[in-house]
C-alpha positions in Angstrom: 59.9 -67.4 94.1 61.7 -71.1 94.1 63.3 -71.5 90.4 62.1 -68.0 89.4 65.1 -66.8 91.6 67.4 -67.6 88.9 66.3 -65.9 86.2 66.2 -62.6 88.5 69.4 -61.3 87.2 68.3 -62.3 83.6 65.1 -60.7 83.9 66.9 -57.6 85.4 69.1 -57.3 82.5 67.2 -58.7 79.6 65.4 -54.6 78.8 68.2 -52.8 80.1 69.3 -49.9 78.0 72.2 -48.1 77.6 73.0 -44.4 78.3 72.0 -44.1 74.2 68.8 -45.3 75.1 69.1 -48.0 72.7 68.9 -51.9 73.6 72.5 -53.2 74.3 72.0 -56.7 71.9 73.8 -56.1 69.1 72.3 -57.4 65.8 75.8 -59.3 64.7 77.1 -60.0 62.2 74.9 -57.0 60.2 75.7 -54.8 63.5 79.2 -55.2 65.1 81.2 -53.1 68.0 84.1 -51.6 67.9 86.9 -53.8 68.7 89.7 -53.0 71.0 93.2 -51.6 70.1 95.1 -54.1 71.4 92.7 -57.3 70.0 95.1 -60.1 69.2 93.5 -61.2 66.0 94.9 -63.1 62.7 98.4 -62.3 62.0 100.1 -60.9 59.4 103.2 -61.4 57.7 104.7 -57.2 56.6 106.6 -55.5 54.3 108.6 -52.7 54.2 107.3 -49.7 52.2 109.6 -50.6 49.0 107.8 -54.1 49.1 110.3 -56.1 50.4 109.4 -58.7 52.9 110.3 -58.2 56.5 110.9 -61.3 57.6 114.2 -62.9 57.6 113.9 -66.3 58.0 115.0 -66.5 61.7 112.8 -68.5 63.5 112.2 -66.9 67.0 108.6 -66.6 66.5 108.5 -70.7 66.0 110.9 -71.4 68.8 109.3 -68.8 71.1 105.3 -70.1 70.4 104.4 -72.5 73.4 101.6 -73.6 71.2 104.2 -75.2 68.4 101.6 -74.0 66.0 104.1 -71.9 64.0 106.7 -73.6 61.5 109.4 -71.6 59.5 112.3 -72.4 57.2 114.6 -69.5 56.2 116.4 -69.7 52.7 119.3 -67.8 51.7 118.6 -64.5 49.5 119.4 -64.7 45.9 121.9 -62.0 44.9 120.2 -61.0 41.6 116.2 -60.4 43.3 116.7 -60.6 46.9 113.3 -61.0 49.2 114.1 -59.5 51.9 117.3 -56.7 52.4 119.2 -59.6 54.8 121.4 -62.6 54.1 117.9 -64.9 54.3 114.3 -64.9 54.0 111.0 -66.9 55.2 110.9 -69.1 52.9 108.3 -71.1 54.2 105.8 -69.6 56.6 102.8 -71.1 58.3 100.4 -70.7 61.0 98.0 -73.4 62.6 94.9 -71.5 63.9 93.7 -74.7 65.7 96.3 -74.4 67.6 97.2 -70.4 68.2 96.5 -69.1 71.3 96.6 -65.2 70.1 99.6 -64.8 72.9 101.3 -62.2 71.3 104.5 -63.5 72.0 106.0 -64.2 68.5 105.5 -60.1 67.9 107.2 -59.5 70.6 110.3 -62.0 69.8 110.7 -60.8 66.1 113.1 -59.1 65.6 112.0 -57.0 62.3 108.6 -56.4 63.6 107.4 -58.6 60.4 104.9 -60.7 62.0 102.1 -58.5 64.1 98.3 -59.2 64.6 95.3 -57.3 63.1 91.9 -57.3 64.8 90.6 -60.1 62.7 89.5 -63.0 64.9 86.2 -64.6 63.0 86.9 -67.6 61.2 84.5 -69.9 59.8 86.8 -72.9 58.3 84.4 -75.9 56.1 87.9 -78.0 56.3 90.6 -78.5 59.0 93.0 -77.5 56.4 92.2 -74.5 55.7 92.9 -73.7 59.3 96.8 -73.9 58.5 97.6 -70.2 57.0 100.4 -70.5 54.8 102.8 -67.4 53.6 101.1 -66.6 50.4 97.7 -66.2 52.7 99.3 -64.2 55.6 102.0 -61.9 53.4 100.3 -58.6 52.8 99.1 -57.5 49.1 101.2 -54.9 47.6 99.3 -51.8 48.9 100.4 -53.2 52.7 96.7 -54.7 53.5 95.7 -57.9 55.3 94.8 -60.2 52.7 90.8 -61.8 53.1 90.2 -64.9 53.0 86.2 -66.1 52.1 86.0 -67.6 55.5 86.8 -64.6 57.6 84.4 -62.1 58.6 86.1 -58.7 58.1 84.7 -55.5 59.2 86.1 -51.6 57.9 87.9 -51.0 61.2 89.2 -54.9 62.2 92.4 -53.5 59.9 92.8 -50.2 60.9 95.5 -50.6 64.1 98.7 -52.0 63.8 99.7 -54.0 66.5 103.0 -53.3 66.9 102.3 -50.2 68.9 102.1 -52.7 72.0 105.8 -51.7 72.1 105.4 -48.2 73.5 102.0 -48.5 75.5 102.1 -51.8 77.0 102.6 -51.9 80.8 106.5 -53.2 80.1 107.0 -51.6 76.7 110.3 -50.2 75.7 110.8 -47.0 76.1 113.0 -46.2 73.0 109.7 -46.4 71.3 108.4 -43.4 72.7 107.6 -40.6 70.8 109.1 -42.2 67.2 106.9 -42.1 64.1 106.2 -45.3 63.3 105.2 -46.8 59.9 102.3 -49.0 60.0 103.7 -51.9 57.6 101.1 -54.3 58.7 97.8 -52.1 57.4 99.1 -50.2 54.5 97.9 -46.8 56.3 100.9 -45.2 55.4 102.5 -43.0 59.3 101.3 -43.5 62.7 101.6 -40.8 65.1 104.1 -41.4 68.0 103.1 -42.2 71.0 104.3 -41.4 74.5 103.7 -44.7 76.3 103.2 -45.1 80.2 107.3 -45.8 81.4 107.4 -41.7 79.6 109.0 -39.4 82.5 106.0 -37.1 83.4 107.8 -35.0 85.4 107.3 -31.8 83.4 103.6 -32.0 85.2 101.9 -32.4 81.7 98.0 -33.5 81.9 98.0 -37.4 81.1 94.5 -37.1 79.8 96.6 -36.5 76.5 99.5 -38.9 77.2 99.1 -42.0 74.1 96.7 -39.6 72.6 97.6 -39.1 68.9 95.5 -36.2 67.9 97.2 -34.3 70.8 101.0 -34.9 69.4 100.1 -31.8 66.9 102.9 -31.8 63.9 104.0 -35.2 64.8 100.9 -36.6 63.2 101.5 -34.8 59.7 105.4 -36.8 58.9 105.2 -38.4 56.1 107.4 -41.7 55.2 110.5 -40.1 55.3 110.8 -40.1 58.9 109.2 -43.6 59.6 110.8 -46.1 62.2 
């Protein structure tokens, strides 16, 4: 065969269908697939469910990013028309997406959970400025969602997961997450279901085919706001 050989595998794959029996290309952007759970996307800045901000103006999501692309200053809350229920707020707030490396690290170090990741990751920036999020752009609209900017591609389900449940169901997530109804502040879509996580004692010899799985928690997934976390 000589060159041929390497476009064996090509050849091979290049009519394969899947189980569907459809062609696996996928026509993007018209066509897209479902994106993971746990996609590290665009952040977010959250709110609480009376609209107050989260964030508190602390700075461990700047001092923990080994990309320095994050840069905070916290101001003191005034009295009259606080921002957020602490002493201080974020007052400035910005991100540098030519620099982020989606780590996930500055969710994990804030303390308030008010900085968390959605699913969006397509950007398609016309200046190098417009690559530097500031608070007004990642601060959630006042019915909780991810505000859109022109040049991000969104899709229906890219802001349907809240990051934050990384907390339970990662490999060295805490366990006093466990089994707590959690509000998703960073989506807008109102109570998540608890989940049970993978550090949950299973000695009770339950099937863990429905450990993590929310429409197997029964009642849990009815709570309304009242019992959020």
């Amino acid at each position: 065969m000589g060159y041929l050989d390497g476009f064996a595998v090509t050849f091979k794959k290049l009519f394969k269908r899947s189980d569907t029996g459809r062609i696996l290309t996928v026509d993007f952007p018209k066509e897209k697939t479902a994106r993971p759970n746990r996609l590290h996307g665009r952040h977010v800045l959250n709110r609480y469910e009376d609209g107050m901000e989260k964030c508190i103006g602390c700075e461990l999501c700047a001092g923990v990013c080994p990309a320095n692309c994050i840069y905070v200053r916290g101001a003191d809350n005034d009295p009259d028309d606080p921002t957020s229920p602490g002493e201080r707020f974020g007052f400035v707030y910005e991100i540098n997406y030519l620099r982020c490396i989606h780590c996930d690290l500055c969710v994990e170090a804030c303390p308030t959970e008010a900085i968390t990741e959605t699913k969006q990751f397509a950007f398609s920036f016309s200046q190098r400025g417009d690559a530097i999020y500031t608070k007004a752009e990642l601060l959630t609209d006042d019915k909780g969602r991810a505000q859109r900017q022109p040049w991000e591609l969104w899709s229906g389900e890219e802001d349907e997961h809240t990051s934050a449940w990384m907390r339970a169901t990662s490999p060295q997530g805490d366990a006093n997450f466990e089994g707590v109804v959690a509000w998703s502040g960073e989506l807008g879509f109102g109570v998540r279901a608890p989940e049970r996580g993978q550090v949950a004692d299973r000695s009770s010899g339950e099937d863990e085919s429905t450990v993590g799985n929310p429409a197997s928690e029964g009642p849990a997934a009815s709570h309304d706001a009242d019992g959020a976390h």
